[in-house]
N, C-alpha and C positions, 0 to 999 in steps of 0.2 A: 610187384605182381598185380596183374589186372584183378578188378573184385566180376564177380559175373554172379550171376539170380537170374529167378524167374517169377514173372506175374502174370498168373492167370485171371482173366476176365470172368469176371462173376456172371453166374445169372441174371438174364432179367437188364441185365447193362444196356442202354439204348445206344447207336451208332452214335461216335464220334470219332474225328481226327484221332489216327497215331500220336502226332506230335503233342495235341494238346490232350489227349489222355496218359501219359506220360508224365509231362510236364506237372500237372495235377496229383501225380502219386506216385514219383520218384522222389527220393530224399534231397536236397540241396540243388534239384531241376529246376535250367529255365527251358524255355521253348528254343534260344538260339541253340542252346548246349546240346537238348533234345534234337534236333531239326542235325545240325553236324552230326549228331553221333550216327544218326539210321542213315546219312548220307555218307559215312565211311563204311557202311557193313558194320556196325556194331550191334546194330539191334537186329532181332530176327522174330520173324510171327511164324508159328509152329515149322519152324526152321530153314524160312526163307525170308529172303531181305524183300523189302515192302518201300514203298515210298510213303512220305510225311502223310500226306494224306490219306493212306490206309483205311476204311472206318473198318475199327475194333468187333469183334464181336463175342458173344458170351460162346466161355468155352477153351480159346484160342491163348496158346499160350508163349507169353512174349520172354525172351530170352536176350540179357542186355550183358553187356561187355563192358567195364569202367575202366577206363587206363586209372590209378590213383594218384594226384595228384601231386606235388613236391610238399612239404610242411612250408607254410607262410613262416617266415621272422618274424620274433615276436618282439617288442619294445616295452622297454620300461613306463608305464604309466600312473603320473599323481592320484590313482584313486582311494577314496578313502576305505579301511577294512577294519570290518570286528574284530579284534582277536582278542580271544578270548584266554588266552596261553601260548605265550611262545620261550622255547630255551636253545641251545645253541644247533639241537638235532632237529625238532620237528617248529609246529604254529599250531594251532586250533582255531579257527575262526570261524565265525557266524557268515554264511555266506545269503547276503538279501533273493528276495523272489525276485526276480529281473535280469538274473545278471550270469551270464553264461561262465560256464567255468575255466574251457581254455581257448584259444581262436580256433577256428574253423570254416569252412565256406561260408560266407555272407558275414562271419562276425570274430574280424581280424582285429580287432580293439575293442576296448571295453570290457573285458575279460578281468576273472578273478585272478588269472596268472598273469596278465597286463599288471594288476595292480600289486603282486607279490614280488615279483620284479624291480617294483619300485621301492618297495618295502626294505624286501630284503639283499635284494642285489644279487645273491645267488641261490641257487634250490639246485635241488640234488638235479640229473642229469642221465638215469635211468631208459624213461620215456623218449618220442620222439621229442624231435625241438621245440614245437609246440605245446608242451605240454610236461614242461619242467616241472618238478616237486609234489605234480598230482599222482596221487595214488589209489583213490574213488573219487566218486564224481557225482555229484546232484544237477537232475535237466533245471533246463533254466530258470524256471518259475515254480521249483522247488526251494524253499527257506530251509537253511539250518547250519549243523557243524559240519564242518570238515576237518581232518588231520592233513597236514601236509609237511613233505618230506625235505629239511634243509640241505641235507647229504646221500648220496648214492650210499653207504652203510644204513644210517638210516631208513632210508626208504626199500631196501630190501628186507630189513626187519618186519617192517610193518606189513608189505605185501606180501611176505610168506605170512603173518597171523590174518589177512583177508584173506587171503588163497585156503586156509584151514578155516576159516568160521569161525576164529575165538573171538575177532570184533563185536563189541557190546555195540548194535545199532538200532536205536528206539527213535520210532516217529509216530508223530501227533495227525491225526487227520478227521474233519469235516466231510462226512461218507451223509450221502442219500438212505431213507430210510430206517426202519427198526430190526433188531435181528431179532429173530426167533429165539438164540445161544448166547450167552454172554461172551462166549471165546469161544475159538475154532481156530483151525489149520486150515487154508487153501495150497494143496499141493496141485500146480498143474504147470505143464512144459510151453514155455514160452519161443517164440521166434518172429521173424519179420511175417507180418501180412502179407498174405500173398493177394491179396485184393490192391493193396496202397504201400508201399514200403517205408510209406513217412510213421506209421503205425505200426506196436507191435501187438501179437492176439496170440492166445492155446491154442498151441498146434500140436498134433499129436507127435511131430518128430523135431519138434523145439529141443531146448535147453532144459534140464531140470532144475526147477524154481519153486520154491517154497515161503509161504509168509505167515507166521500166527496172529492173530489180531483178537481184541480184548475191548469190548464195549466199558469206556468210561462215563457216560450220560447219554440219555437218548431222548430226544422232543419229539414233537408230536409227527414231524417226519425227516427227520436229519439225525443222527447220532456223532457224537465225539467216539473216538475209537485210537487206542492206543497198538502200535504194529512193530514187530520183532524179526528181522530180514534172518532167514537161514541159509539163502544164496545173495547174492548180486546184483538181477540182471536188469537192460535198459529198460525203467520204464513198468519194473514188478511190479509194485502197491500201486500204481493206476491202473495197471492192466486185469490185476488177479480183482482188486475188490468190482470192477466194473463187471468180471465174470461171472460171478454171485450175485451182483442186482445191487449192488452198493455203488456206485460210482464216487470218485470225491466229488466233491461240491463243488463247482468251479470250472472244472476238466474241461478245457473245451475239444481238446483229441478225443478224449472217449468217455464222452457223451452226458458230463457233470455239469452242462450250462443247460440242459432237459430239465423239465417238470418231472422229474423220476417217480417220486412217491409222497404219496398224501394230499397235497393242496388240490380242494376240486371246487372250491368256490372262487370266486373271482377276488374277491378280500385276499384271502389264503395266496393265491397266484401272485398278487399284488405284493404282498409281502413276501414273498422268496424272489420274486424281480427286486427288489431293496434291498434283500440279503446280498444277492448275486452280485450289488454294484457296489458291497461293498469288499468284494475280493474279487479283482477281476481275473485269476489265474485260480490253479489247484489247491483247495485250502489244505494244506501237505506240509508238515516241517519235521527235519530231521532233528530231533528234539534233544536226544544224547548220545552220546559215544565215550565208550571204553575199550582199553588195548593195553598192552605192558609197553614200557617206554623202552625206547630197541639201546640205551645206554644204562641205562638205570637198574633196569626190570622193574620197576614198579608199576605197579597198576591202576592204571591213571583215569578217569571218569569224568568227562564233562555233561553239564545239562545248562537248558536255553532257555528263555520264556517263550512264550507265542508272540509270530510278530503281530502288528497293530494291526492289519487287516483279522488275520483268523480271531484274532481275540474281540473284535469289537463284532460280529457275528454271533458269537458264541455269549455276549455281552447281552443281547438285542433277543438271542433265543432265550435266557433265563429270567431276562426282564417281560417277557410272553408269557413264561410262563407261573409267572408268581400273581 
């Protein structure tokens, strides 16, 4: 089935090319693929086919058509993996910031299921082909644990207790600023931007998405903060903390590599450019996970350290501030 959306042009947007506004803020776009698609009638601007060179205007709203694509084959690949627990049904492994979890456009190798592959030779079979033995998923340049499924028993077990919310999922993150509350709930409905599709934001007719989160130390404008997922969805804990004024540290989607809060001297600046270079992604790790083992039943609880980027950060904040 074709996937089809709409993106409206924001206010305030100044004139440019169809193709290359597009390109710019479709997910897995290039301009050739952009440029073919409005030239088959797949894209329509408030409900008429347009030529590439269109200029956009605020307001106007673009309606696009994706055939979906076939799953790439995926191949067994020597890379090396944490694991932190494996038995003959599931894995647990530490999945590094860097490293995408299953192929997909643009990144058909190098994948954490490339490497399980090699591991293990077979995972369950659920999923598309792509994307054997996975059953959640951390974006790319999110660190931490994953469960993953060696058998189709298996891995139905486990995605019926995600599908309920009994999965115990604790992550570490490097947030901008102080809070007012030491905990709190951000409940709010998430969906694709209608501004950029590579982005998700609160929309009022999103997904319902909820996250608790729990201030563990806080400097003079960054805080460590521990967060407890009661949904899912792509892209939550960056999206909900950035929508209270907390960004992670790092983020460069949504808006963690900003000056957010506190430094206003040029010293201070100076020092969160040093911070910032020493995590070049979302300082974010999925830190532990618990579930009941789908043979066993037992109740099985893993926990991680921080990797060497967040920790040597949070190293450099306590050393400030002693």
């Amino acid at each position: 089935m074709p996937q089809e959306f709409d993106i409206v042009v924001p206010a305030g947007k100044k004139k440019e090319r169809l193709d290359v506004y597009l390109t710019n803020h479709v997910e897995n776009a290039t301009r050739t693929k952009v440029q073919a698609a409005i030239r088959a009638g797949l894209v329509l601007v408030d409900g008429k086919a347009v030529r590439a060179s269109h200029p956009v205007a605020p307001g106007e709203v673009i309606h696009i058509t994706l055939p979906r694509p076939p799953p790439p084959d995926v191949t067994a690949e020597p890379i090396p993996l944490s694991v932190v627990y494996e038995d003959d049904d599931l894995l647990v492994v530490n999945k590094p910031a860097g490293m995408v979890t299953h192929p997909a456009y643009g990144n058909y190798t190098g994948t954490l299921v490339n490497a399980l592959l090699y591991h293990c030779g077979t995972l369950s079979t659920m999923t598309d082909g792509s994307r054997p033995g996975i059953v959640h998923r951390l974006d790319k340049d999110t660190s931490g644990l994953m469960v993953i499924a060696k058998n189709d028993a298996a891995h139905v077990h486990l995605a019926r207790q995600f599908a309920r919310r009994t999965v115990t999922r604790e992550y570490w993150a490097v947030v901008w600023g102080k809070f007012s509350v030491p905990a709190g709930v951000i409940d709010a409905a998430l969906g694709r931007s209608k501004a950029d599709r590579k982005m998700m934001a609160v929309v009022v007719d999103g997904k319902h998405a909820v996250t608790n989160y729990e201030v563990l130390e806080q400097f003079p404008y960054l805080s460590l903060v521990r967060l407890r997922l009661q949904t899912g969805r792509t892209h939550q804990i960056r999206v909900h903390l950035a929508h209270i004024g907390h960004p992670v540290f790092g983020d460069p989607t949504y808006h963690g590599r900003r000056l957010n809060a506190g430094p206003g001297t040029s010293r201070q600046k100076s020092q969160v450019q040093d911070l910032l270079g020493l995590v070049p992604r979302q300082a974010l790790h999925a830190k532990t996970i618990g579930f009941v083992h789908p043979s066993t039943r037992e109740k099985m609880l893993f926990d991680s350290v921080l990797p060497e980027d967040m920790q040597a950060v949070l190293d450099r904040l306590r050393c400030a501030g002693e």
